[in-house]
C-alpha positions as CSV (number, residue, x, y, z in Angstrom):
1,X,176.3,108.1,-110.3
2,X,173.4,106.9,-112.5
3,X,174.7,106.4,-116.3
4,X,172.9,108.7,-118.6
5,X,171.6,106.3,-121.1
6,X,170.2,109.5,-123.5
7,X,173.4,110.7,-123.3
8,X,175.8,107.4,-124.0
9,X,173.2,106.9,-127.1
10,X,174.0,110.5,-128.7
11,X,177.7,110.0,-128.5
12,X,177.6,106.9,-130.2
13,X,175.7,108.2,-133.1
14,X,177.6,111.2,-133.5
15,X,180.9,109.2,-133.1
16,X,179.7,107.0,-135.9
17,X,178.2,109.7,-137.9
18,X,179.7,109.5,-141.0
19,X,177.7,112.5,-142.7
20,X,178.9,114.8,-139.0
21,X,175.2,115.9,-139.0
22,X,175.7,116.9,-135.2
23,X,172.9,115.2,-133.1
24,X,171.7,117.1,-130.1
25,X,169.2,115.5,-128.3
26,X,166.0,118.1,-126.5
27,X,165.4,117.8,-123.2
28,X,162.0,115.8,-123.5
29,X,164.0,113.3,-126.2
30,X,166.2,112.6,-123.1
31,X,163.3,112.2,-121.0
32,X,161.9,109.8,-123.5
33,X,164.9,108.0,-123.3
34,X,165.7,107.7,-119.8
35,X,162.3,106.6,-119.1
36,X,161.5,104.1,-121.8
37,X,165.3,102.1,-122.0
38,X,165.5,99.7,-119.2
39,X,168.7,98.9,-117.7
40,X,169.7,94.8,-117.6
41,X,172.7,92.7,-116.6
42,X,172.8,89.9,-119.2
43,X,175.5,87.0,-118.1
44,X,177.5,85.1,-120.4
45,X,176.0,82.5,-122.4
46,X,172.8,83.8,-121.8
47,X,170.6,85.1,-124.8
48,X,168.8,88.7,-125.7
49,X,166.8,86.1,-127.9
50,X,166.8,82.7,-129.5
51,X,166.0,81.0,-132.6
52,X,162.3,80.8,-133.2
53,X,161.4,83.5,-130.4
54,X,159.9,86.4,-131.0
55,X,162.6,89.2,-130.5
56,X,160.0,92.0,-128.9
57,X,163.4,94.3,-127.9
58,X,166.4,96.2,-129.2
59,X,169.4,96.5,-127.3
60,X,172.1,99.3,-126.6
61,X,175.1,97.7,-125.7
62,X,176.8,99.9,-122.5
63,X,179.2,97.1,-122.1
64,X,180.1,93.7,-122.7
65,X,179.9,91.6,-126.3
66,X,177.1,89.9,-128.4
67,X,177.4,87.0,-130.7
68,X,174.9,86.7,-133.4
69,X,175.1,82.8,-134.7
70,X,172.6,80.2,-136.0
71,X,173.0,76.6,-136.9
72,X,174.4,75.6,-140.1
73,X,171.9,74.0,-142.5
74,X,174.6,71.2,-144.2
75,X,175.1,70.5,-140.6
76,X,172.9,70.5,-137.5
77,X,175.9,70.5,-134.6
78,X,177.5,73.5,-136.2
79,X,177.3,76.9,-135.5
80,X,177.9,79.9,-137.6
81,X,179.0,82.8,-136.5
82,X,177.0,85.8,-138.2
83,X,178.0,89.2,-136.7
84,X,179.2,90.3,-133.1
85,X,178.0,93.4,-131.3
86,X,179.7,95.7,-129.3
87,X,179.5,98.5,-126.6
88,X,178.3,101.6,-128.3
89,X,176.6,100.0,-130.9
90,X,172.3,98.4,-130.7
91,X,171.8,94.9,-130.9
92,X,168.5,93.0,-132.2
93,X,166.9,90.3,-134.7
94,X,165.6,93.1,-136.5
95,X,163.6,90.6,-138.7
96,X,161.9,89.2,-136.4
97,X,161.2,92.9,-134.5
98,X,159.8,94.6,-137.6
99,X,157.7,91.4,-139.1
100,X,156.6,90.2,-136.2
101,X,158.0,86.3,-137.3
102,X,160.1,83.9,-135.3
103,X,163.8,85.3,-135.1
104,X,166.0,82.7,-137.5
105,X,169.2,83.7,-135.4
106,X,170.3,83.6,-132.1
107,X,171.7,86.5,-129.8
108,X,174.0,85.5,-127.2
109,X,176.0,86.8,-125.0
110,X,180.2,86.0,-125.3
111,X,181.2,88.2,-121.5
112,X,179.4,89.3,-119.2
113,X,177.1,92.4,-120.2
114,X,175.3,95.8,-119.7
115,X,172.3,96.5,-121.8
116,X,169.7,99.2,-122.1
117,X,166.3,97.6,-124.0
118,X,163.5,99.0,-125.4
119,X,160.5,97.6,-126.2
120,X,158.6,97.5,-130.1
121,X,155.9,99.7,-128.9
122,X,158.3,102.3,-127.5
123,X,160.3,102.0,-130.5
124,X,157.5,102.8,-132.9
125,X,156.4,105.6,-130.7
126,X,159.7,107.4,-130.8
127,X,159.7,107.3,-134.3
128,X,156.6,108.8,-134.6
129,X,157.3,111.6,-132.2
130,X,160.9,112.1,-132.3
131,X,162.9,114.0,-135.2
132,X,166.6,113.1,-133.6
133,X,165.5,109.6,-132.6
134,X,164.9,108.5,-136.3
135,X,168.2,110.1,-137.4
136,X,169.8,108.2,-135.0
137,X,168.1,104.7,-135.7
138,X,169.3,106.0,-139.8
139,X,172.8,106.4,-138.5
140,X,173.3,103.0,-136.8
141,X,171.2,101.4,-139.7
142,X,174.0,102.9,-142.0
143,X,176.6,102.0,-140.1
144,X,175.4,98.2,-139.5
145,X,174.4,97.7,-143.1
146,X,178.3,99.4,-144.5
147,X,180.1,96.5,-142.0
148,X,178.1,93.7,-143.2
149,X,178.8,94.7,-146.8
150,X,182.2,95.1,-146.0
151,X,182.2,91.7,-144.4
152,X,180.4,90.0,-147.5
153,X,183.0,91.8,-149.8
154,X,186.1,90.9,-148.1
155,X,185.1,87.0,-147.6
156,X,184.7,87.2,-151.6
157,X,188.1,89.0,-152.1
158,X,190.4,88.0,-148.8
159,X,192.8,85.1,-147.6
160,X,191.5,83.6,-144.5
161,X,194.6,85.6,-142.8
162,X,193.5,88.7,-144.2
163,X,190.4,88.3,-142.5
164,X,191.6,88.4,-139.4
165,X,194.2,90.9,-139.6
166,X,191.5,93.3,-141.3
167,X,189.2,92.1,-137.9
168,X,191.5,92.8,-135.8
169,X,192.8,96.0,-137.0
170,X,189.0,97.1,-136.6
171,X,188.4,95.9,-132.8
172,X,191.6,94.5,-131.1
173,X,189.6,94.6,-127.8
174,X,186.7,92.1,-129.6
175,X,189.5,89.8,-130.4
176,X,190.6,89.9,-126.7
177,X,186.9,88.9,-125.8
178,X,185.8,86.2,-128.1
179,X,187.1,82.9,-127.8
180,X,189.2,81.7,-131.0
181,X,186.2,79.1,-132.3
182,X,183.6,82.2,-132.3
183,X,186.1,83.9,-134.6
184,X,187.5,81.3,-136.8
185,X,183.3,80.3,-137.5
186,X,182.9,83.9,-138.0
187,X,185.6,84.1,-140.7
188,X,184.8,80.5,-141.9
189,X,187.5,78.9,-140.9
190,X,188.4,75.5,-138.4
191,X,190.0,76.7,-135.1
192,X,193.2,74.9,-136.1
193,X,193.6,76.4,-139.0
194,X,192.9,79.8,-137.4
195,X,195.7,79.0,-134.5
196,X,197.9,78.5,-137.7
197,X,197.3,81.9,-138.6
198,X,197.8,83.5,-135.4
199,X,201.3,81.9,-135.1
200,X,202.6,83.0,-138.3
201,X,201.5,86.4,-137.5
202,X,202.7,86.2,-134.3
203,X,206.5,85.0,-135.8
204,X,206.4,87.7,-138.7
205,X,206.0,90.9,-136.6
């Protein structure tokens, strides 16, 4: 049965809406949608887009995980981890898409994945003609910019072992997924000393 890509994008939002505004799609927003997102399998390791492209695409994650990272600038053979995206949620170098400049990150994917991308032009178009379509793009916006906030509060404020507890008592099947250096860079951490936390979790439970 073909997915319903309208469809899987309104249940997201709504299932993220914090304000429960109750998005319905119409039937020629659907339309809009089926025609305009193009289904794509993207493999693991591969990228959406890399540093110093031109990101031209967002991306609705069906399945599969993302890993935002770019190169640290005290060192040039280190990678930082900067965000992960999952199913249910869009995925882009929003920079780079709405300036028009070179994307300073890269967008890789950690599993194999199922994506749905749509183009700039279509993007602009749909916000231009589409009521629900920009209340969706608000709600995701929302709900991208209250994690990251959350994640530059709790690096101020946490314990490196708080960190990942509070990850993965958000997303226990993300932690399944990413291998342990992708989360011990996100959180900031060496791999060792993150394999330290995990044990003494591990023995208190």
């Amino acid at each position: 049965m073909k997915t319903n890509i309208a469809l899987l994008i309104e249940q997201a939002a709504n299932v993220i809406d914090s304000l429960n505004t109750g998005i319905r799609l119409t039937q020629d927003e659907q339309m809009f949608i089926c025609e305009h997102f193009i289904r794509e399998k993207v493999k693991k390791n591969d990228f959406t887009v890399k540093s110093g492209d031109y990101e031209n695409y967002i991306y609705f994650i069906e399945a599969g995980f993302l890993r935002y990272w770019t190169i640290c600038p005290q060192n040039s053979t280190k990678e930082q981890t900067i965000w992960f995206a999952v199913p249910g949620e869009f995925a882009s170098s929003y920079f780079s898409l709405k300036n028009k400049k070179p994307s300073y990150m890269n967008i890789q994917a950690i599993t194999d994945c199922t994506v749905w991308k749509l183009s700039r032009q279509d993007l602009a178009h749909s916000y231009n003609t589409s009521l629900n379509l920009n209340k969706i793009a608000r709600v995701f916006l929302e709900e991208t910019f209250t994690s990251l906030l959350h994640r530059e509060t709790q690096l101020l404020g946490l314990s490196s072992e708080d960190l990942y507890k509070d990850l993965l008592n958000r997303n226990k099947e993300l932690i399944k997924e990413i291998p342990l250096k992708y989360i011990a860079s996100y959180i900031g951490i060496t791999p060792q000393t993150l394999s330290q936390i995990r044990r003494r979790i591990i023995l208190n439970k």
